[in-house]
Every structure is written in C-alpha cells, then in structure tokens.
DRENDO-1510 file (C-alpha; in Angstrom, 1 decimal, always signed):
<recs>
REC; n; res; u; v; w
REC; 1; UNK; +99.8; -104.6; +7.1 .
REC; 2; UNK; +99.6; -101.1; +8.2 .
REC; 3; UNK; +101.0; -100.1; +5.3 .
REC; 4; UNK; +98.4; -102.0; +2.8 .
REC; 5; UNK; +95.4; -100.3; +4.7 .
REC; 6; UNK; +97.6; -96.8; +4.2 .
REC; 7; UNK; +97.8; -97.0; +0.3 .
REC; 8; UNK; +93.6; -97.2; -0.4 .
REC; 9; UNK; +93.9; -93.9; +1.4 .
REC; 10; UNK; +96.7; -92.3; -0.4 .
REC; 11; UNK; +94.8; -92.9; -3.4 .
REC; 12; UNK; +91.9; -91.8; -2.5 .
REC; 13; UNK; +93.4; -88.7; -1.4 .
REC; 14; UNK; +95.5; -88.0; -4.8 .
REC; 15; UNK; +92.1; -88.6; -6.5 .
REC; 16; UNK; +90.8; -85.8; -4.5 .
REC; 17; UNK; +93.7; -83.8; -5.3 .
REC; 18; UNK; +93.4; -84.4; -8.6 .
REC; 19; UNK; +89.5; -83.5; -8.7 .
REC; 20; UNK; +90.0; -80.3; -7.0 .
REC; 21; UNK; +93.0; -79.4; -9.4 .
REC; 22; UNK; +90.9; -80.3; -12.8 .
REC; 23; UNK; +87.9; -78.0; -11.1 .
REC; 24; UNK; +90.1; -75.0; -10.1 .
REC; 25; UNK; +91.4; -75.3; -13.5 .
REC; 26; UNK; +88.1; -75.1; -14.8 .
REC; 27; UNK; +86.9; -72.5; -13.5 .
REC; 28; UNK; +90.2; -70.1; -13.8 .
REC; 29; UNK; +90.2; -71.3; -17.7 .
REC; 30; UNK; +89.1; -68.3; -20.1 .
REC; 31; UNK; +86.1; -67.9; -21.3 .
REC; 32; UNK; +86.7; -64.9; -22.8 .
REC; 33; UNK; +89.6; -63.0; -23.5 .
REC; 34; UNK; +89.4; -60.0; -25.7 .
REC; 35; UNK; +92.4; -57.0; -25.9 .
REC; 36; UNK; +94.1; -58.2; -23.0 .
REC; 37; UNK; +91.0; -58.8; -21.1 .
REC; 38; UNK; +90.5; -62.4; -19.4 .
REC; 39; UNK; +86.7; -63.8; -18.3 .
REC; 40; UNK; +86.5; -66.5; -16.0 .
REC; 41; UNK; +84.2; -69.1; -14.6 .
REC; 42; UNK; +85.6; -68.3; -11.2 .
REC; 43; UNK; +84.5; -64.2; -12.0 .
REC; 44; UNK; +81.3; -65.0; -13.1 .
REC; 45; UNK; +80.3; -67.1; -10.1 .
REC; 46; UNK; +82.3; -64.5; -7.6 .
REC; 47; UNK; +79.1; -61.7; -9.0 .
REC; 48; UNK; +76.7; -64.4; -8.0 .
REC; 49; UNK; +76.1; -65.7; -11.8 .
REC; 50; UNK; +75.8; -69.6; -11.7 .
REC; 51; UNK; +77.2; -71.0; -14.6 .
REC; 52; UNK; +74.8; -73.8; -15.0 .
REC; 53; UNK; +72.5; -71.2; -16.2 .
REC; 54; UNK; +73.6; -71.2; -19.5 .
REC; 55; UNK; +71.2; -68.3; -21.2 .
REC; 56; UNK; +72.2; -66.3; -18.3 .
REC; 57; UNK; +75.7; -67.0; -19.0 .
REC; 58; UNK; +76.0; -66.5; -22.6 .
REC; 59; UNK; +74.3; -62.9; -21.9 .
REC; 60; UNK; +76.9; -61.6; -19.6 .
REC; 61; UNK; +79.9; -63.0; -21.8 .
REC; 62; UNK; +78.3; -61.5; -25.0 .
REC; 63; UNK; +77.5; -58.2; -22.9 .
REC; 64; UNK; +81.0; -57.9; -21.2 .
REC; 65; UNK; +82.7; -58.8; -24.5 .
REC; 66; UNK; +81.1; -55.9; -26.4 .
REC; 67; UNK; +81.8; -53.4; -23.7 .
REC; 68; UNK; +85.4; -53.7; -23.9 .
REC; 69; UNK; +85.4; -53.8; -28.0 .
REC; 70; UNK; +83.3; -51.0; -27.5 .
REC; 71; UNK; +85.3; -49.2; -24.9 .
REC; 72; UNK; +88.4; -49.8; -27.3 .
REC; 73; UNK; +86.6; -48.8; -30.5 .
REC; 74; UNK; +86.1; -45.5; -28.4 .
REC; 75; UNK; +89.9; -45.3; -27.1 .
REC; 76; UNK; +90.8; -45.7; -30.7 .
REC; 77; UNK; +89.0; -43.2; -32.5 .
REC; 78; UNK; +87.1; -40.7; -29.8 .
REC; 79; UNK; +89.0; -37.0; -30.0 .
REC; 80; UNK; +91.8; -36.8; -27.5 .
REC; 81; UNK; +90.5; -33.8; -25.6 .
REC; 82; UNK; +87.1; -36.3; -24.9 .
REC; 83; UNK; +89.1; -39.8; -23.7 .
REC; 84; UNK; +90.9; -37.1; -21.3 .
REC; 85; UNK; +87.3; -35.5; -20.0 .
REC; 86; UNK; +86.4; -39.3; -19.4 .
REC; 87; UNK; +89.8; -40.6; -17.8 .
REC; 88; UNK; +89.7; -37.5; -15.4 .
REC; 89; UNK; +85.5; -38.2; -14.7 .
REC; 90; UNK; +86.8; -41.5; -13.6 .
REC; 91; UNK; +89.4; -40.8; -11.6 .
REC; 92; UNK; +87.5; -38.2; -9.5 .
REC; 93; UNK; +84.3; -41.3; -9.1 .
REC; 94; UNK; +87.1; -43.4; -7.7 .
REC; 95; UNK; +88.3; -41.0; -5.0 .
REC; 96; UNK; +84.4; -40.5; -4.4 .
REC; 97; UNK; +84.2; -44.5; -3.4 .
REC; 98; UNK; +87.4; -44.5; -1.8 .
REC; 99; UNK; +86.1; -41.6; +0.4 .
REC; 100; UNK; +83.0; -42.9; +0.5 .
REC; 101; UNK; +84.3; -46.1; +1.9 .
REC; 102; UNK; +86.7; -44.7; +4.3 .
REC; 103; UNK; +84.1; -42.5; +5.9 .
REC; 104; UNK; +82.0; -45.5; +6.4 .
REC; 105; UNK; +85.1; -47.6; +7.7 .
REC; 106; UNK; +85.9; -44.1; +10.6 .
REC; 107; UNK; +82.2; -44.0; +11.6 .
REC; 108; UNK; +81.7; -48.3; +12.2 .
REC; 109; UNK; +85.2; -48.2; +13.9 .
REC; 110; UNK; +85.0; -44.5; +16.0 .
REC; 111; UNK; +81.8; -43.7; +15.7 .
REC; 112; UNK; +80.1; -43.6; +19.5 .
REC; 113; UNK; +76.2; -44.4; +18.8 .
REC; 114; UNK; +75.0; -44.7; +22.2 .
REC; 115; UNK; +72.7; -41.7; +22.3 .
REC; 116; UNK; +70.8; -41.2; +26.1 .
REC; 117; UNK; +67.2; -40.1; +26.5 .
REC; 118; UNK; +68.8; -36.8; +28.1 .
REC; 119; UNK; +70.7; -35.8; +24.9 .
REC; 120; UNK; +68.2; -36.5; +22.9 .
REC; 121; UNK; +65.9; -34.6; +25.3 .
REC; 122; UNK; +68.1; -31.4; +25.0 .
REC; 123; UNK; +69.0; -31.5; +21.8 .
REC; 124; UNK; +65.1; -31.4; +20.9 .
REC; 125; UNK; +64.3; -28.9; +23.8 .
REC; 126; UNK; +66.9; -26.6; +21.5 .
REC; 127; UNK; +66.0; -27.2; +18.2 .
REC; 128; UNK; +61.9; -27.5; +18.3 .
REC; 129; UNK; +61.4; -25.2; +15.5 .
REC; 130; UNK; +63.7; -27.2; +13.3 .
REC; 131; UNK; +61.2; -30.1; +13.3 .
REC; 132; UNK; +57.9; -29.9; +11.3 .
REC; 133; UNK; +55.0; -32.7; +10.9 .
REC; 134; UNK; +54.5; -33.8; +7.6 .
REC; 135; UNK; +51.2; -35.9; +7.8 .
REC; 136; UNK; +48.5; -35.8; +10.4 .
REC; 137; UNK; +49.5; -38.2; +13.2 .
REC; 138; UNK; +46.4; -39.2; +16.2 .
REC; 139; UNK; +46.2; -40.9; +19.4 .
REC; 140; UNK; +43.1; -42.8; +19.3 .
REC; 141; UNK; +41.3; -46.4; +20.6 .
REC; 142; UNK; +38.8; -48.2; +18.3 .
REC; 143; UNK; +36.5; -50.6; +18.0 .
REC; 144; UNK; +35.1; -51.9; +14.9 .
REC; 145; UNK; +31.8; -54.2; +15.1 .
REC; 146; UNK; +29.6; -56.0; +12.7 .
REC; 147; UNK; +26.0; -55.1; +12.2 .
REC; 148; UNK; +25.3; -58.3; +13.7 .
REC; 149; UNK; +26.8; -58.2; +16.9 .
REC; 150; UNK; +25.9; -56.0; +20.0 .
REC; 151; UNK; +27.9; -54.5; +22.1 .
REC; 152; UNK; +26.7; -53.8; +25.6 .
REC; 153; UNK; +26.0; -50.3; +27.4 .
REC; 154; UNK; +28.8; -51.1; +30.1 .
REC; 155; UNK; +31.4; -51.9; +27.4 .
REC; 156; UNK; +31.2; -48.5; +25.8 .
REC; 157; UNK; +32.3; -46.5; +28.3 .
REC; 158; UNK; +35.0; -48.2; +28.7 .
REC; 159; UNK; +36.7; -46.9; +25.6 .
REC; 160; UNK; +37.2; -43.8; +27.1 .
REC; 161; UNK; +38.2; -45.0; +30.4 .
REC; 162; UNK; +41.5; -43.2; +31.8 .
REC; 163; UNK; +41.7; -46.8; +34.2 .
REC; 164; UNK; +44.1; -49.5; +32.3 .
REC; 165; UNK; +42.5; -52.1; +34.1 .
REC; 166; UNK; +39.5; -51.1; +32.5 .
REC; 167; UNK; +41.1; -51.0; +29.0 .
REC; 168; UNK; +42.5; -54.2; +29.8 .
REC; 169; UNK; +39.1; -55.6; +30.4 .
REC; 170; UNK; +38.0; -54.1; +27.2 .
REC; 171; UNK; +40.5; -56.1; +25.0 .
REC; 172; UNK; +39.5; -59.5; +26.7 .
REC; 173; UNK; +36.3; -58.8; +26.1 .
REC; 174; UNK; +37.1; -58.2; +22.4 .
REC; 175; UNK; +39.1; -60.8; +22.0 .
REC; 176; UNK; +36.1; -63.3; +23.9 .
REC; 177; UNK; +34.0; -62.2; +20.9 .
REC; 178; UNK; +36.7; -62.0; +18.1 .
REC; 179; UNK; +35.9; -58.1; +17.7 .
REC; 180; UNK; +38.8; -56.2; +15.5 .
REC; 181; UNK; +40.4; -53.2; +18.2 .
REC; 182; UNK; +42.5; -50.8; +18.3 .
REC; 183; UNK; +43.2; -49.7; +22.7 .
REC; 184; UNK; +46.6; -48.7; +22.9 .
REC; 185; UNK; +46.6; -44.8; +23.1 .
REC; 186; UNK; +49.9; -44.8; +23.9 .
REC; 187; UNK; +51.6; -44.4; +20.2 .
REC; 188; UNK; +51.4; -41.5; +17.8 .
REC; 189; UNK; +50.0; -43.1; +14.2 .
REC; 190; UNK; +50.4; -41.4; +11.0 .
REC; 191; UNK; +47.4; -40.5; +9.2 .
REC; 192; UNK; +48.3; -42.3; +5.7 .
REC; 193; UNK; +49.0; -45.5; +7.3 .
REC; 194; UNK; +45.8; -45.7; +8.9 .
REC; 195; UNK; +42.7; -44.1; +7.4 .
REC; 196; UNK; +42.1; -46.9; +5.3 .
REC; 197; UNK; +40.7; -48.9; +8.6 .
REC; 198; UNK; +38.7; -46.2; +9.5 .
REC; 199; UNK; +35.3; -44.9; +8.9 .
REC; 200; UNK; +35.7; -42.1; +5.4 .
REC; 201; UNK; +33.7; -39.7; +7.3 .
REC; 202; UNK; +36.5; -39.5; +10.3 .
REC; 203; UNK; +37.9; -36.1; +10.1 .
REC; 204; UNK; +40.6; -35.9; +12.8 .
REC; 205; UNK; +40.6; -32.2; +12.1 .
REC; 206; UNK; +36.7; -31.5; +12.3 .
REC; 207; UNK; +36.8; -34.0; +15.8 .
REC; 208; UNK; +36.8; -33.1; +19.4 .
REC; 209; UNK; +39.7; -34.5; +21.4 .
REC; 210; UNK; +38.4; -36.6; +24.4 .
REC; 211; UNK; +34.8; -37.6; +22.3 .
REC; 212; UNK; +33.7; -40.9; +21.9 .
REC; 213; UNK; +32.8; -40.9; +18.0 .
REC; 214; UNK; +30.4; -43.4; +16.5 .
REC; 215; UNK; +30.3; -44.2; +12.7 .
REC; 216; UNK; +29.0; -47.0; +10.6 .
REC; 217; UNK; +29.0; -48.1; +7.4 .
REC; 218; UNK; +27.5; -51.3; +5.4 .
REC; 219; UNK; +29.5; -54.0; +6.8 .
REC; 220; UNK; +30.4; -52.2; +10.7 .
REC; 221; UNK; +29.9; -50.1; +13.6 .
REC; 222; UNK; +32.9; -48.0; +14.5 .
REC; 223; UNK; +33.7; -46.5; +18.3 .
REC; 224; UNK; +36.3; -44.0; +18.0 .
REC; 225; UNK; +38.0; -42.3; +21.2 .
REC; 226; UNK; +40.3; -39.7; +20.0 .
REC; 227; UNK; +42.6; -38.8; +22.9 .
REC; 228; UNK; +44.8; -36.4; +20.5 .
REC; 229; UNK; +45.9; -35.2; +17.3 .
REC; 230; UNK; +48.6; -32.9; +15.4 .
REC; 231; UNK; +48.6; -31.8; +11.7 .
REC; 232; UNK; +51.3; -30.6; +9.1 .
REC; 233; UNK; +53.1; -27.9; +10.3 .
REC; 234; UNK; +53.1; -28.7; +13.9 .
REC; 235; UNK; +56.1; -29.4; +16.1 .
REC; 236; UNK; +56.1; -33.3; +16.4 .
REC; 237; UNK; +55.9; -34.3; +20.3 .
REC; 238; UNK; +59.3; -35.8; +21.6 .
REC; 239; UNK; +58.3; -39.6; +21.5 .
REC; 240; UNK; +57.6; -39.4; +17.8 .
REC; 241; UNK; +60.7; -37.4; +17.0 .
REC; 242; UNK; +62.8; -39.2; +18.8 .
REC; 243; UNK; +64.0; -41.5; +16.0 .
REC; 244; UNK; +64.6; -38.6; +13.6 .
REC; 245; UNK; +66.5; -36.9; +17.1 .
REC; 246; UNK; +69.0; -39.6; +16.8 .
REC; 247; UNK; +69.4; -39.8; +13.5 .
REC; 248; UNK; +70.2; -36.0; +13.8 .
REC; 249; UNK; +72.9; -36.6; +16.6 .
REC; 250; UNK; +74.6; -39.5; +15.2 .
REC; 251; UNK; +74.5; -37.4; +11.8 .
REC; 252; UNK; +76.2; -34.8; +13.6 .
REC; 253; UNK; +78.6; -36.9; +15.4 .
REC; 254; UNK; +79.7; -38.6; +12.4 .
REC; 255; UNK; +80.3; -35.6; +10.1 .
REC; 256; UNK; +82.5; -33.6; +13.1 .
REC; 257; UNK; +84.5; -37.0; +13.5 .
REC; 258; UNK; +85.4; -37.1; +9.6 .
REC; 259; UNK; +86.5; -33.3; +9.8 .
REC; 260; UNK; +88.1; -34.1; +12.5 .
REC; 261; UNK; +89.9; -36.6; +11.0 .
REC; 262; UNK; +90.6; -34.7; +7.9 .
REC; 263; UNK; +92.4; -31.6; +10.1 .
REC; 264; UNK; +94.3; -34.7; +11.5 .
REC; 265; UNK; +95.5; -36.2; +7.9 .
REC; 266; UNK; +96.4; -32.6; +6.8 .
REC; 267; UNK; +98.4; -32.0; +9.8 .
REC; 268; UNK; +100.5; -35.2; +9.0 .
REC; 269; UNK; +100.8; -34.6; +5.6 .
REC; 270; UNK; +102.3; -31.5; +6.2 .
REC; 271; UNK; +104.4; -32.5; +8.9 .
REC; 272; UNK; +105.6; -35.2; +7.2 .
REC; 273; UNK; +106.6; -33.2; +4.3 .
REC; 274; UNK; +104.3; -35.4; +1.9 .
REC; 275; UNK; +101.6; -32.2; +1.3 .
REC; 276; UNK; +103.3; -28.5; +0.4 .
REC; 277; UNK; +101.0; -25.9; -0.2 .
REC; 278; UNK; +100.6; -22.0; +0.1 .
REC; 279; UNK; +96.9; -21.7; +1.6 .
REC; 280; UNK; +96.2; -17.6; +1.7 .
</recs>
C-alpha cells in the first residue's frame, strides 16, 4: 500500500525533472553562433533582456551578431601595426577595471569610515582656506500669506523672536490657518534651490541681517527674517561643510590605504622573487 501512494509521487517528480531538464536546455541552446561565438537564452536573460520580448530580442542578436562579423572583418584585413595599438588599448582598460575593482574591494573591506565631530573639526580648523562657497547660502524664517488673509500685529513679531517657544507658537498658529512657512533658522539653504519661493525683489546681498523684510506680490504677502547670509567666495561655516569634510577625510583615508597597500604588494613581489627590477 505504501508503496502504490509512493509511485504517483515518483512520477510526478521525474515529470518535474524532466521539465526543468527540457527548460535548462532551452535556454543554454544557441541562438547564435558565429566564428566560434555561442549566444544563449540563458545570456540574454543574465543582462536583464526577457526573451518574451521578441523585437527586443531580435535587436540584440542581429546587433551582437554583426559586432563580431565586424570585429573579424577588422582582424582579417586592418594593418598589423593597428590590431596591435587596439589589443594593447585593451589590455591596459582591463588592468584599469581590475584596479578599479580591487581598490573598491580594499576600501569596503579596510576602509575605517567612522569619522568624529572632532576630526572633522580639526581637519577644517586647518584647511579653511581650502574651502570656497559656490552659491549664496541664507539663514532665514518666512511667512508667505494671501491677500485675503490677515495676520495679526502680535504674530509678526514673533518671526524675529530669539524664544523657541515663541517660534513654536508661530508654526501652530500657521498651521491653524493653513499658512505656507518657513521657521527653522537653524539650516544653511543654497540660494538656487530656494529663490524660486521667494519674493524677485529679495536680494540677500542688498538685505540687512537681523530685519524683518516685507514684500508682496499679486497673489501673497511675504515676511522675511534674515538671520544670516554668505556669498561665493566665502569660507562655508563648519555645519555646511561638514559633508564635503568627510568626504575629504574618507578621500584621504582611502587613497593612503591603497598606497599603502601597493608598497605592501611590491615588497612581496620582490621578496618572493616574482618582481626583479633595477629602480635608480
């Protein structure tokens, strides 16, 4: 009995089998194969081409076959002197890539990226002059209010209030009345990203820092508080160089590992009796 409920799954299995045989056949079966050269289903869906596609499909078999007739057409009858320039071009992109790749491979496996306030700190403290603005950045609140909505006395001087509690009371109040702010002073904002919400006739440069600006225009009234502002050329304050300061370090910390690692590989080479070489 145990037996007879065995053999329903035994064939069900070997039909399985089977399946899976007849589709890893198909998709290892050529369809291509020109001077040597061997195009499979199986290659085609490995570069994320799906074979159902069938325009798709017939453009990258035509394609890849006329590359190689073409890149034997060239073998065949391009001067000697040129197939060498193009064989040696080729070998020197592959130990690019290889490099490439084993740089990447050192830094994800050695590299240390934990990089402290303090470092970072220092290391700017040291290179100021080294880092230069290149758009107009601002420190500012904003409130921007329809014509048809008032905005009481009381509320106003609260933009330039130095109180967060009465900042805080500010943005409920906007939020109440579904007003469009801007309160947090906090975080340096580049110029390009943010003159399109303002008034045109804000000048950052023609401002005073600390005034309360007002502005309008057809649709809105605009309260500006600019609490500060740095142009092109200016040394950027730490907060808003400290992503480019850590870029920097890591930077640095990856390029002295590599040589590092370089000096370590010649050293072996050497010793090993693998490299010989007369350096002057």
């Amino acid at each position: 009995m145990r037996c007879l409920l065995l053999i329903p799954a035994l064939c069900l299995l070997v039909a399985s089998c089977t399946t899976d045989s007849k589709q890893h056949s198909r998709s290892h079966s050529p369809l291509a194969q020109v001077h040597g050269h061997i195009l499979t289903a199986a290659q085609l869906h490995a570069i994320g081409i799906d074979t159902t596609d069938t325009i798709m499909t017939r453009h990258y078999i035509q394609r890849w076959v006329l590359e190689r007739l073409i890149a034997q057409e060239a073998e065949n009858k391009l001067p000697p002197e040129k197939l060498q320039h193009i064989l040696q071009l080729v070998e020197e992109y592959r130990y690019s890539l290889l490099r490439n790749a084993m740089e990447e491979h050192i830094a994800q496996t050695r590299l240390d990226t934990q990089v402290t306030d303090e470092e970072c700190r220092s290391y700017y403290d040291q290179r100021k002059e080294s880092f230069q603005l290149q758009d107009t950045i601002l420190q500012l609140r904003m409130l921007r209010i329809p014509h048809d909505k008032r905005l009481p006395r009381r509320w106003r001087t609260l933009l330039s209030s130095k109180y967060p509690a009465d900042i805080q009371n500010l943005k409920e109040w906007c939020n109440i009345h579904r007003l469009q702010c801007a309160l947090d002073d906090s975080t340096w904002l580049e110029w390009h990203n943010i003159k399109n919400t303002l008034p045109p006739k804000f000048k950052p440069s023609k401002a005073r820092i600390g005034q309360v600006l007002r502005f309008h225009d057809k649709k809105y009234r605009y309260l500006l508080y600019l609490k500060d502002f740095q142009v092109p050329g200016d040394t950027p304050p730490f907060r808003y160089a400290l992503p480019e300061i850590k870029a920097r370090i890591l930077y640095e910390r990856k390029d002295k590992l590599i040589t590092q690692y370089e000096q370590q590989l010649l050293h072996r080479a050497l010793q090993s009796g693998q490299l010989k070489w007369q350096m002057q």
